[in-house]
N, C-alpha and C positions, 0 to 999 in steps of 0.2 A: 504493500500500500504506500509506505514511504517512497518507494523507489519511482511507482507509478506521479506521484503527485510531482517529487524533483523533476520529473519528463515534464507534467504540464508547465510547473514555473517556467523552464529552458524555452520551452517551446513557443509563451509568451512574450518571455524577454527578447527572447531571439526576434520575434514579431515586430517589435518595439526599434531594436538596435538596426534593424532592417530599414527602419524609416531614417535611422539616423545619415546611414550609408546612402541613401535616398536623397538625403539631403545636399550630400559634397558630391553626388553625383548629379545635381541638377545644374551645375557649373557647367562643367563638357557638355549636356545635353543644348543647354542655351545657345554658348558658341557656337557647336558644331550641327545643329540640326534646327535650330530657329524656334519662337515664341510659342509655336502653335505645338509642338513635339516636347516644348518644355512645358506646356501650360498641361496637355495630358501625363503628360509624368509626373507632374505636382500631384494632379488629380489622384492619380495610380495612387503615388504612394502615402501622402494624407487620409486614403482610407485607412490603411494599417492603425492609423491612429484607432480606429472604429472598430477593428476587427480584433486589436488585442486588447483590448477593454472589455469588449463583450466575452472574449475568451475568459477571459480574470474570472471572470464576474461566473460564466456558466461554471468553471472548473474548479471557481472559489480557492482560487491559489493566489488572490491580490497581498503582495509586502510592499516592504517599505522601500526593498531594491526598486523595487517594479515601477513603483511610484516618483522615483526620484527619475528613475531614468528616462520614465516616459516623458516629464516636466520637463530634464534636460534638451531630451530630444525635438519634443515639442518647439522652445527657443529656438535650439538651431535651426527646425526647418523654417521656423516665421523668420527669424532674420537673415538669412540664404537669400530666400524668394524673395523679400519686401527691399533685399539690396541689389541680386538683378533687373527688378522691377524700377528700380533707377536709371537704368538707361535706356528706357520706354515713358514714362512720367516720370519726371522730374519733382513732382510733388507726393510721391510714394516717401520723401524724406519724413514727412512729416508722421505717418504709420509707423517711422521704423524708429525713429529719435522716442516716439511716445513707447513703441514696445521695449526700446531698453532704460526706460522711466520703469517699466513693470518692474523689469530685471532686474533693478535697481534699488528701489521700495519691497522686491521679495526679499533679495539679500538683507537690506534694513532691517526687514520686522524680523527676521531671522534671528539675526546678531542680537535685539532685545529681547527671543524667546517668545516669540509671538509668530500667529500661524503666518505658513508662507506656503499653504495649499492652494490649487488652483478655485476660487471663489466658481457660482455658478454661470457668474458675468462672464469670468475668464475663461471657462470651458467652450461658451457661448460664441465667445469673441475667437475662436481655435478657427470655426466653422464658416464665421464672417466671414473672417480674411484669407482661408482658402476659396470663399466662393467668388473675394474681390480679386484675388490675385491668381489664381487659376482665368476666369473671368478674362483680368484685363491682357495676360499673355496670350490668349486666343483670339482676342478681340484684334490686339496691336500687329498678328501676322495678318495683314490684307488681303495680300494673295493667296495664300493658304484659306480663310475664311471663304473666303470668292467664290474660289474651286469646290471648296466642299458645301456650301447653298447653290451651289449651281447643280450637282451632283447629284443633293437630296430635293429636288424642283422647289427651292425656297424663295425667296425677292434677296436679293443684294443690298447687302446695307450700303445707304452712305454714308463718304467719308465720316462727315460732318454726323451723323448719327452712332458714330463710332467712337468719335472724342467725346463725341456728349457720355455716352455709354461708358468709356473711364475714367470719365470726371464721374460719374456718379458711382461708380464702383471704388475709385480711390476719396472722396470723400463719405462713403458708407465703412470705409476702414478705420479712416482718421476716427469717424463717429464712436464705435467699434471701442478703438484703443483708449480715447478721450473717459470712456463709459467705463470700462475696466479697470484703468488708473487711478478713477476716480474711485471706485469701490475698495480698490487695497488699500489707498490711503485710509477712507471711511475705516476699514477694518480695521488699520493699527491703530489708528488712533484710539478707536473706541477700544479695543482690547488692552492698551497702555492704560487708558483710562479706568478702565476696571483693575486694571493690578495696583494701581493707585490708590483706588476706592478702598482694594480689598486688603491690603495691608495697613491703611488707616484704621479699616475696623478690623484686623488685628490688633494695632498697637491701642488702640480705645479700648477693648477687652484685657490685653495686658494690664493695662494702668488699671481697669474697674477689676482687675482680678487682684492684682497688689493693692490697691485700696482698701477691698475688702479683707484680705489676709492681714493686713494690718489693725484694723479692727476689729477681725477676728483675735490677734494676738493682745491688743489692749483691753479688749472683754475678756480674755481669760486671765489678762495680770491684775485686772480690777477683783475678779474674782478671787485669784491667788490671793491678794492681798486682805482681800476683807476681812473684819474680823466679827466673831455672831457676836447678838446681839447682848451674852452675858458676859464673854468680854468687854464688851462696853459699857456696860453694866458695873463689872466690877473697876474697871478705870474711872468711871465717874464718880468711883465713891472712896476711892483708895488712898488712901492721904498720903503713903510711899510714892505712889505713882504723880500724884500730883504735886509734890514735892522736887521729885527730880526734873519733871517737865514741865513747871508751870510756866517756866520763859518761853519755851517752842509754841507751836500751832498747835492749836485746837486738831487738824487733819491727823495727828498723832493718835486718836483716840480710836481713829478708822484704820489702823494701818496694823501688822502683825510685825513680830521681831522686836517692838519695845517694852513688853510688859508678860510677863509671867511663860515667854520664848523665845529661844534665841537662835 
């Protein structure tokens, strides 16, 4: 059974590191084969993101390796794509600057010990920018496009409905990442904020717990000391006693260790 389940993890993981190798191979893909050959190989292997999560999940073999690397891997392919995607829009900069904002605020909340798992914005935001950036590399090959609406008896885009169409794909990214960054910030802070909270009322329960121990210990030295009420008795009637102590305080009368113990 053990042996079987270490197969599932491998099997996962492998699934995972697969995308990552996916990812530094969508360099040569770009140069050598052009936008529309890279935009389906984006597509390709961004599934895998899909298909080793649901494995996790059926085979219930998800840790913490699994999780880390998928995260890893996840960055690399967004920041790969959204920096070839720079020499097709020029305003992809601004997707990519905000995704290493994430990067950047994950590693933060980290170092304070605060989560730095993917929110469900961020998952969300995975699926955006594969559909903008898969999207705008298909869009941006012309002729490739052409051909292949020509092929399947489609209308040809124009130009001009082409720019439009990665202008709004690249500002559905920017949206995307603006929304995400925005949410981890929300999260650390409010998580900062509660460890704040909750070590304040820690030390408020210290201090009311030493308050009370303290009171506790001077109720029981009042007690200790007391003395009943027919040594009192016989103090106030004792002409010894009141002879030796008549210059002190009256509070003598209440107290043990001056009169008849020592």
């Amino acid at each position: 059974m053990g042996v079987y389940m270490n197969t599932k993890k491998v099997i996962v993981n492998l699934i995972t590191a697969l995308r990552g190798v996916g990812a530094l191979l969508l360099i040569p893909i770009f140069f050598n084969f052009g936008p529309a050959v890279m935009g389906l190989s984006f597509l390709g292997f961004i599934a895998t993101d899909f298909i080793d999560g649901f494995l996790a999940r059926k085979f219930n073999c998800s840790t913490f390796f699994g999780a880390i690397l998928d995260g890893m891997v996840d960055k690399i392919f967004t920041l790969v794509s959204l920096g070839l995607l720079l020499t097709i829009t020029p305003n992809m900069i601004y997707p990519l600057l905000l995704e290493l904002g994430i990067l950047g605020v994950g590693f933060y909340s980290a170092s304070k010990g605060n989560s730095a798992k993917s929110s469900l914005m961020g998952k969300l935001k995975v699926w955006i920018i594969a559909l903008c950036v898969g999207g705008c590399f298909l869009l941006s090959d012309y002729h490739t496009l052409e051909n292949v609406l020509s092929f399947i008896k489609l209308p040809i885009l124009d130009i001009n409905d082409i720019n439009k169409s990665i202008k709004f794909l690249t500002d559905l990214a920017i949206g995307a990442e603006v929304a995400t960054l925005g949410s981890y910030i929300a999260r650390d802070i409010k998580e900062t904020n509660d460890k704040v909270r909750d070590n304040e009322l820690k030390d408020n329960r210290k201090t009311l717990r030493d308050r009370l121990l303290k009171e506790k210990e001077l109720l029981q030295s009042i007690k200790d000391n007391k003395v009943s009420k027919d040594d009192i008795k016989d103090r106030l009637f004792d002409t010894e006693f009141y002879q030796e102590h008549k210059d002190d305080s009256m509070r003598l009368i209440l107290k043990k260790g001056h009169y008849g113990e020592n």
